[in-house]
C-alpha positions as CSV (number, residue, x, y, z in Angstrom):
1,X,-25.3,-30.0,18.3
2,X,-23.6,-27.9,21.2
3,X,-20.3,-28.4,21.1
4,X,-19.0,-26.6,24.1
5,X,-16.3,-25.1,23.5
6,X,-13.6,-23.7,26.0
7,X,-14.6,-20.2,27.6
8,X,-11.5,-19.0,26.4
9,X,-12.4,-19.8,23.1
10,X,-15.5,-19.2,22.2
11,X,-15.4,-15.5,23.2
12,X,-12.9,-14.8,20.7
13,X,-13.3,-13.2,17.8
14,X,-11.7,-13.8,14.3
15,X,-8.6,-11.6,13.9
16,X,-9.9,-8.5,12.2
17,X,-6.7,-8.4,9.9
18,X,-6.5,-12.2,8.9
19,X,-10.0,-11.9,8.1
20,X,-9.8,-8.4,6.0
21,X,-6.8,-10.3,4.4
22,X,-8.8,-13.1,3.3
23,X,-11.7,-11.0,1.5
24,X,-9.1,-8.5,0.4
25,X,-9.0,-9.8,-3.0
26,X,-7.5,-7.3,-5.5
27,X,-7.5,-4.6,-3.0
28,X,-4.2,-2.7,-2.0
29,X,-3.2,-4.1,1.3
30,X,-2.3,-1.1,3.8
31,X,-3.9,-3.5,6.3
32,X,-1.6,-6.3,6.1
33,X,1.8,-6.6,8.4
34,X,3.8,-8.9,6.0
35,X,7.4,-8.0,5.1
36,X,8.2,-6.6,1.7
37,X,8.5,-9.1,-0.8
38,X,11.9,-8.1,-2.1
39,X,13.2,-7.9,1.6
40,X,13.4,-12.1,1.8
41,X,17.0,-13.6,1.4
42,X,15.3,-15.9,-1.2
43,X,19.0,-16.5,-2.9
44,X,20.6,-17.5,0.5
45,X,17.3,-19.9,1.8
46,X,17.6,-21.5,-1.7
47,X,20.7,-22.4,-1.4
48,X,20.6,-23.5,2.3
49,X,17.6,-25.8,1.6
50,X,19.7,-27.3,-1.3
51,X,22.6,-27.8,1.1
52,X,20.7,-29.2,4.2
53,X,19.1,-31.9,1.7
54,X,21.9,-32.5,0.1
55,X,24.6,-33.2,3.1
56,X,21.7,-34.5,6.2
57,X,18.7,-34.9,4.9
58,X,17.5,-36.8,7.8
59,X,18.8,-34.7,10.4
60,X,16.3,-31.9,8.7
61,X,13.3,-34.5,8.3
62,X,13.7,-36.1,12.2
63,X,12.3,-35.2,15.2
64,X,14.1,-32.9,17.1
65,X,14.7,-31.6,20.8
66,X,12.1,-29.3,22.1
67,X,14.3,-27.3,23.1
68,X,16.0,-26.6,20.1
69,X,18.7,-27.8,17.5
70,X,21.6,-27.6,19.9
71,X,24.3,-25.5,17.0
72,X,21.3,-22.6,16.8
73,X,20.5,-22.2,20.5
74,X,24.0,-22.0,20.9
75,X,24.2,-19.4,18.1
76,X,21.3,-17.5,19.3
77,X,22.3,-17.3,22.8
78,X,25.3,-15.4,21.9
79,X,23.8,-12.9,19.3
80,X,21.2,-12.1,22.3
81,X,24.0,-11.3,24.4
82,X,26.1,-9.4,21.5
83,X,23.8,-7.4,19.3
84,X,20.7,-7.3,21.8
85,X,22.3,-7.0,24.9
86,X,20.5,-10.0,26.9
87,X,20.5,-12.6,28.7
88,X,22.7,-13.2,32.1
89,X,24.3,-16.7,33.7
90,X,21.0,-17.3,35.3
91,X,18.8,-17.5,31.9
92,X,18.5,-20.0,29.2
93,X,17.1,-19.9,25.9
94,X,15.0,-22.2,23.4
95,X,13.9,-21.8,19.5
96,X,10.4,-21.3,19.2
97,X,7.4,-21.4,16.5
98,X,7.9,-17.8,15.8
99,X,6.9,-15.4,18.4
100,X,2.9,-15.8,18.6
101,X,4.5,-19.2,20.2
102,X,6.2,-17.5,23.0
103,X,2.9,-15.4,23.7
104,X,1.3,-18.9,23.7
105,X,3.8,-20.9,25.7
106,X,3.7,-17.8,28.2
107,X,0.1,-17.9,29.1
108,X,0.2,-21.5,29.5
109,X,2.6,-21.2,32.2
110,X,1.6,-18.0,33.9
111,X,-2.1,-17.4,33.1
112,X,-5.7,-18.8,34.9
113,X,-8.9,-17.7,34.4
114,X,-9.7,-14.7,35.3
115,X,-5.7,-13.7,36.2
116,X,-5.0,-10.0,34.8
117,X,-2.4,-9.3,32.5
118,X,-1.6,-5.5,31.7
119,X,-1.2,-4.3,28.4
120,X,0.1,-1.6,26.4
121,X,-2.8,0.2,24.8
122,X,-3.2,-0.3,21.7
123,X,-1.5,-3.3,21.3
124,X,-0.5,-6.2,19.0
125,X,-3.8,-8.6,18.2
126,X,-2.6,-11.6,18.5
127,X,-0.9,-11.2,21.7
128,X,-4.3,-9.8,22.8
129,X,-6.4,-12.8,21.8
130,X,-3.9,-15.3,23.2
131,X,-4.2,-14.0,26.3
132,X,-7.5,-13.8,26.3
133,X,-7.9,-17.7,24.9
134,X,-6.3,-18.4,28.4
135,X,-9.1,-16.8,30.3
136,X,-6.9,-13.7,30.9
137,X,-8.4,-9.9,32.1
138,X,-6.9,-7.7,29.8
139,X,-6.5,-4.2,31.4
140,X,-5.0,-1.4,28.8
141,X,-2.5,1.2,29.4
142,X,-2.3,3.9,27.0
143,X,0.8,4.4,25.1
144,X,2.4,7.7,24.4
145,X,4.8,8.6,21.8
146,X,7.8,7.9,23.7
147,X,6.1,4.4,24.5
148,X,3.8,3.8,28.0
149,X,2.5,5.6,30.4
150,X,4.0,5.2,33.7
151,X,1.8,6.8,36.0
152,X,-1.2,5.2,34.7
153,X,0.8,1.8,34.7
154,X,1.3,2.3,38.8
155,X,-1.9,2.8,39.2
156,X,-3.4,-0.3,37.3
157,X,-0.5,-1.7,38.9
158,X,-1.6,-0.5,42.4
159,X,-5.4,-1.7,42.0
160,X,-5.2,-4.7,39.8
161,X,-5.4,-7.9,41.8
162,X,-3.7,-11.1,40.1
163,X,-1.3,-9.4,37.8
164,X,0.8,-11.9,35.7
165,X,3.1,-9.7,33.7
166,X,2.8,-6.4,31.7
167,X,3.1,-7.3,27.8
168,X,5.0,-4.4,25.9
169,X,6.7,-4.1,22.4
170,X,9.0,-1.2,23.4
171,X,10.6,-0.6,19.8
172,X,8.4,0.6,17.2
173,X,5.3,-0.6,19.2
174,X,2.4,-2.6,16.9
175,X,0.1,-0.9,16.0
176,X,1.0,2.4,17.5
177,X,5.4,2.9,16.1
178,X,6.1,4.6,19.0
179,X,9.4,3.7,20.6
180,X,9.8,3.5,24.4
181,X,12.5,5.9,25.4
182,X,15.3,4.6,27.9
183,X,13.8,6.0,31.1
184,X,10.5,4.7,30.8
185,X,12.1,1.3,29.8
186,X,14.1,1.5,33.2
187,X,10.7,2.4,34.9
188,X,8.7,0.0,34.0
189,X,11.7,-2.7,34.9
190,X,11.2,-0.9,38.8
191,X,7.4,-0.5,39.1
192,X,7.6,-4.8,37.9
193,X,10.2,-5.4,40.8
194,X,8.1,-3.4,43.0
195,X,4.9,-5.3,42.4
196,X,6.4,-8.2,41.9
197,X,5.3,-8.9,38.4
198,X,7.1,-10.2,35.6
199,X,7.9,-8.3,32.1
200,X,6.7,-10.2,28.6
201,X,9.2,-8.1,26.4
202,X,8.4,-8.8,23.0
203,X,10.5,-7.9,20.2
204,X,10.1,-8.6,16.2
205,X,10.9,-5.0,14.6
206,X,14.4,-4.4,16.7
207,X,16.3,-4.7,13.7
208,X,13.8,-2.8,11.6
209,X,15.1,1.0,13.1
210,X,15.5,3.5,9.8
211,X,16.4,6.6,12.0
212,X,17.3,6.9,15.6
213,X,19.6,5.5,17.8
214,X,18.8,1.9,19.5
215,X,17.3,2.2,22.9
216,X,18.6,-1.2,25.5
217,X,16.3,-3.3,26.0
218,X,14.1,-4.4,29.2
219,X,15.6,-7.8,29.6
220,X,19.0,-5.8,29.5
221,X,17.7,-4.7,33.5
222,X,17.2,-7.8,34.3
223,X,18.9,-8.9,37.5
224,X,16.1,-10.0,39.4
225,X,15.0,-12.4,37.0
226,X,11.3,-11.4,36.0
227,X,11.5,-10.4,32.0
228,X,11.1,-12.7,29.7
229,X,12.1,-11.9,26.3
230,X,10.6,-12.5,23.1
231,X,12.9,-12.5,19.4
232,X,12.0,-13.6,16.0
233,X,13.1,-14.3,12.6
234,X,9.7,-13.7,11.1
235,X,10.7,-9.9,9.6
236,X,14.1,-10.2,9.5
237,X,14.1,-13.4,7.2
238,X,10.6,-14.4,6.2
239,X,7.6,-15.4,8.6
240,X,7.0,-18.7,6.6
241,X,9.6,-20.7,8.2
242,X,8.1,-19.9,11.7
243,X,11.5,-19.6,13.7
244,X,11.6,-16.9,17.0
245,X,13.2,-17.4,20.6
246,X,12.1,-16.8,24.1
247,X,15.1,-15.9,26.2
248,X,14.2,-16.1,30.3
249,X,15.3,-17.3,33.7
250,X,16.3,-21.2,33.4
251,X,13.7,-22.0,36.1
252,X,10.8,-20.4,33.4
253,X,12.9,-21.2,30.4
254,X,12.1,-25.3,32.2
255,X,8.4,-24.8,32.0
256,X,8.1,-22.9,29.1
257,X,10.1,-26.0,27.3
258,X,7.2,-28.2,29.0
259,X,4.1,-26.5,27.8
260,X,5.9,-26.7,24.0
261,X,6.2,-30.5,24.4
262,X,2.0,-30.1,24.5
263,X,2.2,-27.9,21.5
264,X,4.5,-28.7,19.0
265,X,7.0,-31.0,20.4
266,X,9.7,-29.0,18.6
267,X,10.2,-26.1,16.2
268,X,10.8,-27.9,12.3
269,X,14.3,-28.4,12.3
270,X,14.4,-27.5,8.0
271,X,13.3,-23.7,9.7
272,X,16.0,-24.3,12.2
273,X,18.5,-24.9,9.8
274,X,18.3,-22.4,7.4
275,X,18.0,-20.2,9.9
276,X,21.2,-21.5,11.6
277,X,22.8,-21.5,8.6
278,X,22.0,-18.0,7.0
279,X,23.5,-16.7,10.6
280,X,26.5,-18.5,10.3
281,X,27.7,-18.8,6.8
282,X,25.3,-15.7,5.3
283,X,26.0,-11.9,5.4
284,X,23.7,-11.0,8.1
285,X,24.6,-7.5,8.6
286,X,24.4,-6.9,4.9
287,X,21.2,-7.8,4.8
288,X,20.1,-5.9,8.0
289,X,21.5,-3.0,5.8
290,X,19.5,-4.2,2.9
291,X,16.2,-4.4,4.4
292,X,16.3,-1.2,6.5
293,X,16.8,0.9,3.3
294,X,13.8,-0.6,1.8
295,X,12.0,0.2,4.5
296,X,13.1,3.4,4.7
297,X,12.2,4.5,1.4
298,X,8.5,3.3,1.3
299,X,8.1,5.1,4.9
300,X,9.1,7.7,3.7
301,X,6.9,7.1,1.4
302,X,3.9,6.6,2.7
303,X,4.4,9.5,4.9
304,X,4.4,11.7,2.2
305,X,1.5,10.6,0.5
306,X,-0.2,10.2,3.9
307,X,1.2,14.3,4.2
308,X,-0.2,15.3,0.9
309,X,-3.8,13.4,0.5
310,X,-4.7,13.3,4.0
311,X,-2.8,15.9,5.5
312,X,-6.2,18.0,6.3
313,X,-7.9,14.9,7.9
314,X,-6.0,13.0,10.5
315,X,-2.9,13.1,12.4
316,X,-0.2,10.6,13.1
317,X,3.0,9.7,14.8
318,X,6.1,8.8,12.4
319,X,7.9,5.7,13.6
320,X,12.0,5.2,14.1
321,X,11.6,1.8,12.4
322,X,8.7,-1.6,12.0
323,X,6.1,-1.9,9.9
324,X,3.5,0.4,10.4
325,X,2.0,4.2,10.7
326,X,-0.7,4.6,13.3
327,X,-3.0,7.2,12.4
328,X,-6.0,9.1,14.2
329,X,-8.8,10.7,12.2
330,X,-10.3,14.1,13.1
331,X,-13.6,13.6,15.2
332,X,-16.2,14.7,12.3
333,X,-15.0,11.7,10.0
334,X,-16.4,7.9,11.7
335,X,-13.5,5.3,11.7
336,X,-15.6,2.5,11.1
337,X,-17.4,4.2,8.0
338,X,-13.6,5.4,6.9
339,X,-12.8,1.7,7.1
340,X,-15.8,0.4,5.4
341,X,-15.8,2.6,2.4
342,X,-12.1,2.4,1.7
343,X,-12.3,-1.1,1.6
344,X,-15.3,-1.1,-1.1
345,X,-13.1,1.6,-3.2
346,X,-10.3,-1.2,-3.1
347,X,-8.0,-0.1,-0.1
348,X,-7.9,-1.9,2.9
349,X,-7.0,-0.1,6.6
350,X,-7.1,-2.1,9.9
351,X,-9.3,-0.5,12.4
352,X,-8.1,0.8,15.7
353,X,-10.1,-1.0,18.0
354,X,-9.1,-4.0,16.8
355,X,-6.0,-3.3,18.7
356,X,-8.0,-2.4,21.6
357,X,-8.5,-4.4,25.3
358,X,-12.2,-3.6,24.7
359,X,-13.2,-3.7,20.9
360,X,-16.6,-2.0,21.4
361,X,-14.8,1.2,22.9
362,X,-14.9,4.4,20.5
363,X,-11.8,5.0,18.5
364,X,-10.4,7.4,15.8
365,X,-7.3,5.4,15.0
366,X,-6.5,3.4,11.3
367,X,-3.5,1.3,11.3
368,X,-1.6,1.6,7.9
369,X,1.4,-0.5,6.8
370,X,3.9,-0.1,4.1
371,X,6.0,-3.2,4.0
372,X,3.6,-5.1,2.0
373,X,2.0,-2.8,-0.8
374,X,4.5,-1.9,-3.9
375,X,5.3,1.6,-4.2
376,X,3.0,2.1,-6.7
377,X,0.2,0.9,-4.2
378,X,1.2,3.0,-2.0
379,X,0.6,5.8,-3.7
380,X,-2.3,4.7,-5.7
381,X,-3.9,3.6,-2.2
382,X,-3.3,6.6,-0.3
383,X,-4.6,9.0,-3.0
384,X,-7.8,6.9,-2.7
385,X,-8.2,7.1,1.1
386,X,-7.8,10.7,0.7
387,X,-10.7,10.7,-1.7
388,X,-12.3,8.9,0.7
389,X,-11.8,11.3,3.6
390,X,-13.4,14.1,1.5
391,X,-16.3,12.3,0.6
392,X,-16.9,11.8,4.7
């Protein structure tokens, strides 16, 4: 049987990480992007849960707005504008099925075949492969330590016909850490007024900064209404409930709400609740706090056994903050081989040019994370890679 499926679709491949995740087994995940399991608010969300089924059940069974329950847009509007810095008279804001939904709900709106959309290069996989679900043309932009590079953004800018928006994650950039600094961040806002093409900001590690000073965001620019901006709850409270944002001019913010009603219909209002409720009646701060010292402490860990077992065989770039160490291996050793024999020794890397706009293109880069592997992994993991590297 053909079964014809969609051009977008079926020239996508299966996400190299969910599918290295599924036939991890018993190997240590360096590969993986999920928080650390002692930084969930367990406590508070059992609690919550209790509470909500308890006092409304039905209201947290129902169907809901689209848009939102009305108590956490409200809620979420103002912490946008107070601890992010967003959002002006002329935007609106709805809850969303975590962030992958505003990628989603973005190329529906914005996106047909054959329309480019400029990324940051490497970028986030996900993102990547939504776009490209939508028929997009992916053209890459190489990111530098202090986040992209402008000149070469102009110039895709210049001779790119069709550009949609430019997709960034300007703090603690997936896979690559680095952070954009406040100039670029300014001139990127200017080279997307310029060209008249709008800005998909996204940002899920924001509150995940262990040293450094917070950089304003894009969206904070935004007085000619072309960024849309992207939060979520996903590492900040746990990626299970599915709850992020999409913050944007109200005429967007109208569409946006429109291609959701073909999705979803409306975020589950349980994962609205608790959410609503653990920023309202919950030490958020405090547990802001809490979770940037764990992070802290197994970056630094991982840096130290990254320092000490593979110090003679790669180089990398140490993050301000997020999830992950991006890491590029001297030009004798073969990434793929690296890849392949660390995961039959029982450690699993993602490789880089899974991050890539073109996958078949060489690359020398591993992504590592240390949210999701205990301490002991982390060590234990990293002392095999370095075994690894010498055998290469």
């Amino acid at each position: 049987m053909d079964y014809g499926f969609a051009y977008g679709v079926s020239s996508l491949k299966p996400s190299v990480i969910r599918e290295i995740l599924k036939s991890s087994g018993n190997t240590i995940p360096l590969a993986a992007g999920n928080p650390a399991p002692d930084a969930f608010p367990v406590d508070d969300i059992k609690k919550i849960v209790k509470d909500v089924l308890d006092s409304d059940p039905v209201l947290a069974l129902q169907y809901g707005i689209t848009e939102g329950y009305a108590p956490l847009v409200a809620e979420l509007t103002k912490l946008a504008k107070n601890r992010y810095g967003v959002g002006t008279d002329n935007d609106s804001l709805i809850v969303t099925s975590g962030a992958q939904q505003v990628m989603s709900l973005t190329s529906q709106c914005f996106i047909n075949n054959g329309d480019c959309v400029i990324c940051e290069e490497p970028s986030f996989i996900g993102a990547l492969n939504c776009f490209r679900s939508y028929g997009a043309r992916l053209v890459g932009v190489p990111v530098e330590s202090d986040g992209i590079n402008i000149e070469a953004l102009e110039e895709k800018l210049k001779a790119e016909s069709n550009v949609k928006f430019i997709y960034t994650i300007p703090n603690f950039q997936n896979p690559a850490g680095a952070t954009m600094s406040l100039e670029k961040r300014k001139a990127l806002y200017e080279l997307a007024k310029k060209y008249g093409v709008m800005v998909l900001e996204d940002n899920p590690y924001g509150d995940l900064r262990v040293s450094g000073s917070d950089v304003a965001a894009i969206k904070s620019f935004d007085t000619d209404g072309i960024v849309i901006y992207s939060g979520s709850f996903s590492k900040i409270v746990a990626p299970g409930i599915r709850v992020g944002f999409v913050l944007a001019p109200s005429e967007v913010i109208a569409k946006l709400t429109v291609a959701k009603q073909t999705q979803d219909v409306h975020t589950p209002l349980i994962s609205q609740l608790i959410v609503y409720k653990w920023l309202t009646e919950y030490d958020f701060e405090g547990h802001i706090e809490k979770i940037r010292k764990i992070y802290k402490r197994k970056l630094d860990l991982l840096c130290g056994c990254i320092d000490e077992q593979l110090g003679d065989f790669l180089t990398y770039h140490r993050p301000e903050g997020g999830l992950f160490v991006w890491a590029k291996l001297n030009d004798g050793i073969n990434m793929l081989d690296f890849c392949r024999k660390a995961s039959a020794a029982g450690v699993s890397v993602v490789p880089g040019n899974a991050f890539m706009t073109d996958g078949d293109a060489e690359c020398q880069y591993i992504r590592m994370n240390f949210s999701t592997p205990s301490d002991e992994d982390i060590v234990k993991g990293v002392k095999i890679l370095g075994e690894v590297a010498r055998s290469l």
